[in-house]
C-alpha positions in Angstrom: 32.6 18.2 10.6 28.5 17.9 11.6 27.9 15.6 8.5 31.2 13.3 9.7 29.8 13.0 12.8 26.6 12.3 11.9 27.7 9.5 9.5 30.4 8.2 12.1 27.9 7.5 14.9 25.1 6.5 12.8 27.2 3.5 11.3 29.0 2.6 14.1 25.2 2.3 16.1 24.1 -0.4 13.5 27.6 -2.1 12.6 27.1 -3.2 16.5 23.2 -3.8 15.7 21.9 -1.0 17.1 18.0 -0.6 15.5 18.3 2.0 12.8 15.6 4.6 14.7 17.5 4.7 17.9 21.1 4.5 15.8 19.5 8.0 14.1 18.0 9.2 17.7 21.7 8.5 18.9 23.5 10.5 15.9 21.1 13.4 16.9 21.6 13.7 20.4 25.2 13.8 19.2 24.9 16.3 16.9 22.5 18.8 19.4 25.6 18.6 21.4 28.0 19.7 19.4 26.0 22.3 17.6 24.5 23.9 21.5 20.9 23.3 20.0 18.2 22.6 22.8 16.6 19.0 23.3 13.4 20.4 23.1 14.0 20.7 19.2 14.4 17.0 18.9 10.5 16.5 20.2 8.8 19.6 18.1 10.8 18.7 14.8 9.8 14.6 15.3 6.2 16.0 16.0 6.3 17.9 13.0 7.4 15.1 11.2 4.5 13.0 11.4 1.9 16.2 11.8 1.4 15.5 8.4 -2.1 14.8 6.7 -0.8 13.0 3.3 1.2 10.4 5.3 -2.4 9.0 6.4 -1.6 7.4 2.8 1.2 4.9 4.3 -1.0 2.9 6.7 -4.0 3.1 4.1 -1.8 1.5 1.1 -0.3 -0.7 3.4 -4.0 -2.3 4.8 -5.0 -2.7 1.3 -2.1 -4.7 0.9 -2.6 -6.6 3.8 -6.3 -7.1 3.2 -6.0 -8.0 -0.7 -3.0 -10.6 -0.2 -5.5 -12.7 2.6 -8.6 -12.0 -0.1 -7.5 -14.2 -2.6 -6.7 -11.5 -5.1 -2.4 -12.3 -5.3 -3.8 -16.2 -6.2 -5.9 -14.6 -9.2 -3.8 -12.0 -10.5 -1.2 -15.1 -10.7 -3.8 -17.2 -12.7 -4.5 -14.3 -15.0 -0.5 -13.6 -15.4 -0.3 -17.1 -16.2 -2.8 -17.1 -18.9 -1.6 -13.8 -20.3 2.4 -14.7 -20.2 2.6 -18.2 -19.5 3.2 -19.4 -23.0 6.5 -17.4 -23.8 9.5 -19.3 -22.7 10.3 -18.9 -19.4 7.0 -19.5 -18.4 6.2 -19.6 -14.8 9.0 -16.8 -14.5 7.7 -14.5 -16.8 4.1 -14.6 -14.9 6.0 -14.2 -11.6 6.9 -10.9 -13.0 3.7 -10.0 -14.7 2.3 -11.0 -10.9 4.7 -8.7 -9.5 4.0 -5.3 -11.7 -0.3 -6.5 -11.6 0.5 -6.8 -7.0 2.5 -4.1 -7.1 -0.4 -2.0 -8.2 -1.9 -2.4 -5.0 1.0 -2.8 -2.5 3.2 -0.4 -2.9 5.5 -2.8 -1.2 8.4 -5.4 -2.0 8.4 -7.0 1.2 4.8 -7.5 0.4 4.9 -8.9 -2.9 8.0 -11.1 -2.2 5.9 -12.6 0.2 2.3 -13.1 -1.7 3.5 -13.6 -5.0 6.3 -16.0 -3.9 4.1 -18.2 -1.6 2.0 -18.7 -4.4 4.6 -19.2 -7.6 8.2 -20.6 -6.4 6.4 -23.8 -5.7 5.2 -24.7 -8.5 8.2 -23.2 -10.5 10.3 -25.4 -8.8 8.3 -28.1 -10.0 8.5 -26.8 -13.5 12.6 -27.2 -13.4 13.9 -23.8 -12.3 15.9 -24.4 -8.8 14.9 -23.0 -6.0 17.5 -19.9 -6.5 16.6 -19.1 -10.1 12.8 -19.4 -9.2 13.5 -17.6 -6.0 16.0 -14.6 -7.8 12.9 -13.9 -10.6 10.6 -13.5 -7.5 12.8 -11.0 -5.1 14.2 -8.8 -8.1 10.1 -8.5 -9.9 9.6 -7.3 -6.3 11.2 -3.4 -6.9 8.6 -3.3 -9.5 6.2 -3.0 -6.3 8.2 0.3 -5.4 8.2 2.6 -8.5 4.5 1.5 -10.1 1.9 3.3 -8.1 0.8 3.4 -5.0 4.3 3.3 -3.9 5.1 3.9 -0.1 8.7 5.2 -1.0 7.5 7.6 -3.3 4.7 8.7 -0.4 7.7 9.0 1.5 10.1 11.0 -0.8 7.0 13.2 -1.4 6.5 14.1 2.1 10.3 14.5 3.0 11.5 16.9 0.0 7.7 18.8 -0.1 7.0 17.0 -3.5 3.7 16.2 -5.7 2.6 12.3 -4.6 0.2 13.0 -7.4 3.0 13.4 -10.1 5.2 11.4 -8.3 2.7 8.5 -8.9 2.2 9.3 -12.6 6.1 9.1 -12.9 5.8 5.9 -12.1 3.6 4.2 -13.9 5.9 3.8 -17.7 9.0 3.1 -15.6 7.1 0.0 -13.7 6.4 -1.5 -16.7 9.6 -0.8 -18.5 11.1 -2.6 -15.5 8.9 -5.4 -15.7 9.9 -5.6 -19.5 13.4 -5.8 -19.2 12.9 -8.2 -16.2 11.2 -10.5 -18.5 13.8 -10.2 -21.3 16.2 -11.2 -18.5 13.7 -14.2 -17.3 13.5 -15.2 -21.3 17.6 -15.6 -21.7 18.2 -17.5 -18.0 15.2 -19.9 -19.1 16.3 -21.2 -22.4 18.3 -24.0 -20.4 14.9 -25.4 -19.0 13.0 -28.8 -20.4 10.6 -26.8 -22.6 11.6 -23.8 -22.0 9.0 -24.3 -19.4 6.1 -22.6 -21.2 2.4 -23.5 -21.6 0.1 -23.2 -24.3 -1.8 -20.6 -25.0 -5.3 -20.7 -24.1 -8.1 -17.4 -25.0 -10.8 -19.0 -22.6 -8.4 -19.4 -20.1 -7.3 -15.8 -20.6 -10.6 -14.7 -20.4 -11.9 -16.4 -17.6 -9.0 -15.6 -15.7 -9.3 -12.0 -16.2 -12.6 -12.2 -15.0 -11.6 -13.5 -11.7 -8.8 -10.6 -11.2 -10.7 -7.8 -12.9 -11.7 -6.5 -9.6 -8.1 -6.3 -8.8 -7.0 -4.8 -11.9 -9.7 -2.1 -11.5 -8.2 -0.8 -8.2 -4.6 0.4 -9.9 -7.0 1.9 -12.3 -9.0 4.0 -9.5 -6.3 5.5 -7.7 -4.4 6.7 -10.6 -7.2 7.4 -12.3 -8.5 9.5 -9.4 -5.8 11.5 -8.8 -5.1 12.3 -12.3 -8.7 13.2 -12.8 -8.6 15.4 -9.5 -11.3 13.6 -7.9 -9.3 13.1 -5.1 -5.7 13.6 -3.0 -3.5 10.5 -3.0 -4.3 10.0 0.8 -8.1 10.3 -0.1 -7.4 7.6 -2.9 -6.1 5.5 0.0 -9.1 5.7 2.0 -11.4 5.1 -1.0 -8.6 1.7 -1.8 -9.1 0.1 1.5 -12.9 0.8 1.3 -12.8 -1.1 -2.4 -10.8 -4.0 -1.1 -13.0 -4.7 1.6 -15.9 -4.6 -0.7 -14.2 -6.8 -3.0 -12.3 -8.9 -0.4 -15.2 -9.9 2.1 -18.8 -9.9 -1.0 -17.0 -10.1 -4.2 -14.8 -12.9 -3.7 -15.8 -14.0 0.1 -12.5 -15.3 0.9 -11.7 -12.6 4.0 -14.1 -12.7 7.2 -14.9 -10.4 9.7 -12.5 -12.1 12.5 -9.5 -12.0 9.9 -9.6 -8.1 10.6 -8.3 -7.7 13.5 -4.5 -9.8 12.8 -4.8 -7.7 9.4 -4.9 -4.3 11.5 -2.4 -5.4 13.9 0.2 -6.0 11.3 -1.0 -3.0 9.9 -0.5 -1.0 13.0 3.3 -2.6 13.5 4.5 -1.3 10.1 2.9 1.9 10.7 4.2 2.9 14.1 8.0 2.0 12.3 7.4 3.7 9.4 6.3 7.0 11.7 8.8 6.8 14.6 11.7 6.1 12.3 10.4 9.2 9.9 9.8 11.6 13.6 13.7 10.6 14.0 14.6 11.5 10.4 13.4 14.8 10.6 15.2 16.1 13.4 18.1 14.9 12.1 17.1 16.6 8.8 17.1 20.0 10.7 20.2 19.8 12.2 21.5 19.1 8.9 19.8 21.9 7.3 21.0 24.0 10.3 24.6 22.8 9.8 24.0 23.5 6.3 25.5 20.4 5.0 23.1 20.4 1.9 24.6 23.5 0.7 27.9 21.8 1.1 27.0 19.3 -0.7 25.8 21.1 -3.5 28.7 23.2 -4.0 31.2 20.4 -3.2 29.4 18.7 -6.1 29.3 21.9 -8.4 32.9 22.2 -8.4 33.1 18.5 -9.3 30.9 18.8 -12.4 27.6 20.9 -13.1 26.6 18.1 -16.0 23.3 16.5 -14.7 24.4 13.3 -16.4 27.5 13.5 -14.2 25.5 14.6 -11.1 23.2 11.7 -11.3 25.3 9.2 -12.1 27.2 10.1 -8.8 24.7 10.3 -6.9 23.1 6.8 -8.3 26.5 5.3 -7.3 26.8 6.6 -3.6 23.2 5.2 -3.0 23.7 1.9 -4.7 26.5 2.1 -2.0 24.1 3.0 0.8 21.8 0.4 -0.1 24.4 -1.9 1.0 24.3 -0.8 4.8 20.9 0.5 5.2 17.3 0.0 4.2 15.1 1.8 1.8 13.0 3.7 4.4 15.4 5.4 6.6 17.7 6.1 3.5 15.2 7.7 2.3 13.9 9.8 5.1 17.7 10.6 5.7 19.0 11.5 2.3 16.2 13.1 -0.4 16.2 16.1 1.9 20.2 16.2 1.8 20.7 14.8 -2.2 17.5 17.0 -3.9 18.7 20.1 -3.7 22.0 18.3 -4.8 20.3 17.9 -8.4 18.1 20.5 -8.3 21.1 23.1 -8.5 21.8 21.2 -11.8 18.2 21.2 -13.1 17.4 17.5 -12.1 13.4 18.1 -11.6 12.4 16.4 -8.2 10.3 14.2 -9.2 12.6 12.6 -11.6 14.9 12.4 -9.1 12.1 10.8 -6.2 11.7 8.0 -9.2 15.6 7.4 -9.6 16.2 7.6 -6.3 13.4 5.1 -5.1 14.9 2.6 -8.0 18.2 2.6 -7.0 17.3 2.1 -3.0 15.4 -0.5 -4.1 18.0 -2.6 -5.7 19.8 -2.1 -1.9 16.3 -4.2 -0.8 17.7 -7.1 -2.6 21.7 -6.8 -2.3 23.9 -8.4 1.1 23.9 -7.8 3.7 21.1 -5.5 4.4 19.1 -6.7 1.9 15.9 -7.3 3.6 13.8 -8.8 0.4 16.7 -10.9 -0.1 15.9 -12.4 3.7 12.0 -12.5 2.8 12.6 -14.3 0.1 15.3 -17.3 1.0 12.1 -17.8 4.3 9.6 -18.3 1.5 11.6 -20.1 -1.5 13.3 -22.1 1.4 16.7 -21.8 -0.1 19.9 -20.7 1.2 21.5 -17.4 0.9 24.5 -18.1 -1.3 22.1 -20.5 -3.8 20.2 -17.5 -4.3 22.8 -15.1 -4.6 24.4 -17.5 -7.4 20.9 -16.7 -9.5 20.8 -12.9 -9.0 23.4 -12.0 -10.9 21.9 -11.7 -14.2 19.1 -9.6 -12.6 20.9 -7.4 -11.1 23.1 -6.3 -14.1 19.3 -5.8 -15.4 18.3 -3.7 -13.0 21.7 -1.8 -12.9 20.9 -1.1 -16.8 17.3 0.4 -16.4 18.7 3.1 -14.3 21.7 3.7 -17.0 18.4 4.3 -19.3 16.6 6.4 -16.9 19.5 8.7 -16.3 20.2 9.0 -20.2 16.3 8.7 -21.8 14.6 11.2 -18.9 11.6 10.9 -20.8 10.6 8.0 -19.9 9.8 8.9 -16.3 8.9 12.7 -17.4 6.4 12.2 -20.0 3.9 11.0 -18.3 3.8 13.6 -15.3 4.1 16.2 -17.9 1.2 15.4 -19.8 -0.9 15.7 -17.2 -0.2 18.7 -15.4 
């Protein structure tokens, strides 16, 4: 009955467009009421929520974001993707996508890279015969490759939420990313075949070369967080800190594109996204309480138990009711809302957690680029300047791709549990 009414309110708050922090503050209230639980819970669980010292990570990944898309570094990890990828057909789209997994080393974000690596390639791919959809679909579906290869603000999030390793959670990452970005590209080769050329370049070694040595700096940074952590040199939130500190270096004396008065915008944007992340996540976990007090995770588990105790079974399940959520709701507060609720939910069936953070973070991300929700989906028709149902038409094929690399995740395990393993 708790988790009806939970669901009820919360979805009837945004169907009428209610913002999805006060929709949850709303289903709270509702649910203190009908459990006889004090108020005063709802203020000391949302300051617990954000008494936290490894979510000093989120604002930290974020700046560096911020701070290396207005340093010139998105414009030179393009040129370098371009020299390195430019020459198999498809072109322009497959450097879009090496763009995305290279920016998506340092965002952690696919708003983010929609919007720098977009700016700078659906232009031009336009020019080079893709239509504005097709250039437009390669650019918002390389963006969930910003989510899953480290730093990655979901995984910082599912970490936090379900009491997690960011450390392993960010090594779990890393072979996924790039088999994403692989079968992205495979996907990019077949749609491309049609265009004049199949619009590819030739390949050039000093061009390679001397483009590499423009976005080297960039390509280092990836490098020192998860070579940090791995090495125990420092915490993920530490590697944050050490991040923005290398960005500015590289940002305002290595490449002298970002000045002293661009700071302040930067940190005010920085800010904005912050204070969302944080006051949606102080929401979440009050209503994660009341759940746990209502013990609707242990309903859950055993309601799923007596459906099938196969993990194969479990997950697919579970991938399919959050492909569903995706639909209504973005990544963040699915996320905050649900890992508490859906982890134990595999764990009973031997699912390790941070298997399931990656999985989980993959298939909310293919919500941040499906209708209606779909805020990635918005970002990008503003930058490729195309409508809605032109771009839809393109994303078909990408999706289906998408769709498949979690079928292989949930079958080959492996490949998001080697990596993590190896370096415990």
């Amino acid at each position: 009955m708790t988790l009806w009414l939970f669901f009820g309110i919360l979805f009837l708050c945004i169907a009428l467009g209610v913002p999805i922090s006060f929709a949850l503050g709303l289903a709270a209230i509702a649910m203190m009421l009908a459990m006889d639980v004090s108020f005063a819970i709802l203020v000391e669980q949302a300051v617990r929520g954000v008494n936290s010292f490894p979510l000093l990570a989120i604002p930290f990944f974020i700046l560096v974001g911020e701070i290396m898309s207005y340093g010139g570094l998105a414009r030179r990890l393009v040129a370098f993707a371009q020299s390195l990828v430019g020459f198999i057909a498809g072109g322009l789209g497959q450097v879009n996508v090496a763009a995305s997994m290279f920016f998506g080393g340092i965002s952690g974000s696919a708003v983010a890279d929609t919007s720098a690596i977009g700016g700078v390639m659906i232009p031009p791919m336009k020019e080079q015969g893709y239509t504005g959809g097709h250039a437009t679909a390669i650019t918002v579906s390389s963006s969930v490759i910003g989510i899953i290869i480290p730093p990655s603000i979901p995984l910082i999030l599912y970490g936090i939420v379900t009491n997690t390793s960011i450390g392993q959670l960010f090594m779990a990452g890393v072979i996924p990313g790039v088999v994403i970005a692989v079968a992205l590209m495979v996907t990019t080769f077949l749609t491309a075949r049609k265009l004049p050329g199949g619009g590819r370049q030739p390949f050039d070694a000093r061009q390679l070369w001397h483009s590499f040595r423009g976005a080297a700096f960039g390509l280092v940074l990836p490098i020192i967080i998860v070579g940090g952590i791995m090495a125990g040199v420092f915490t993920p939130t530490e590697a944050a800190v050490v991040a923005v500190g290398y960005s500015l270096l590289v940002s305002m004396l290595v490449y002298r594109e970002l000045h002293v008065k661009e700071l302040w915008p930067i940190l005010i944007r920085t800010g904005r996204l912050t204070g969302m992340v944080l006051f949606l996540l102080a929401i979440a976990t009050s209503v994660a309480y009341l759940l746990t007090t209502a013990q609707v995770p242990r309903q859950i588990v055993d309601a799923t138990a007596a459906l099938s105790t196969n993990p194969y079974v479990v997950l697919a399940l579970v991938a399919l009711v959050l492909l569903l959520v995706g639909v209504v709701m973005d990544l963040t507060p699915a996320m905050i809302i649900l890992a508490p609720i859906l982890t134990p939910v595999v764990v009973a069936v031997g699912v390790p957690p941070v298997y399931f953070g990656l999985l989980m973070s993959l298939v909310l991300g293919i919500g941040l680029i499906t209708p209606p929700v779909g805020t990635v989906l918005y970002v990008g028709c503003a930058v490729g300047k195309v409508r809605m149902e032109e771009l839809l038409r393109a994303m078909w094929p990408f999706y289906l791709t998408l769709i498949g690399v979690v079928l292989l995740f949930i079958a080959v395990p492996d490949l998001v549990l080697w990596l993590p393993e190896a370096v415990q």
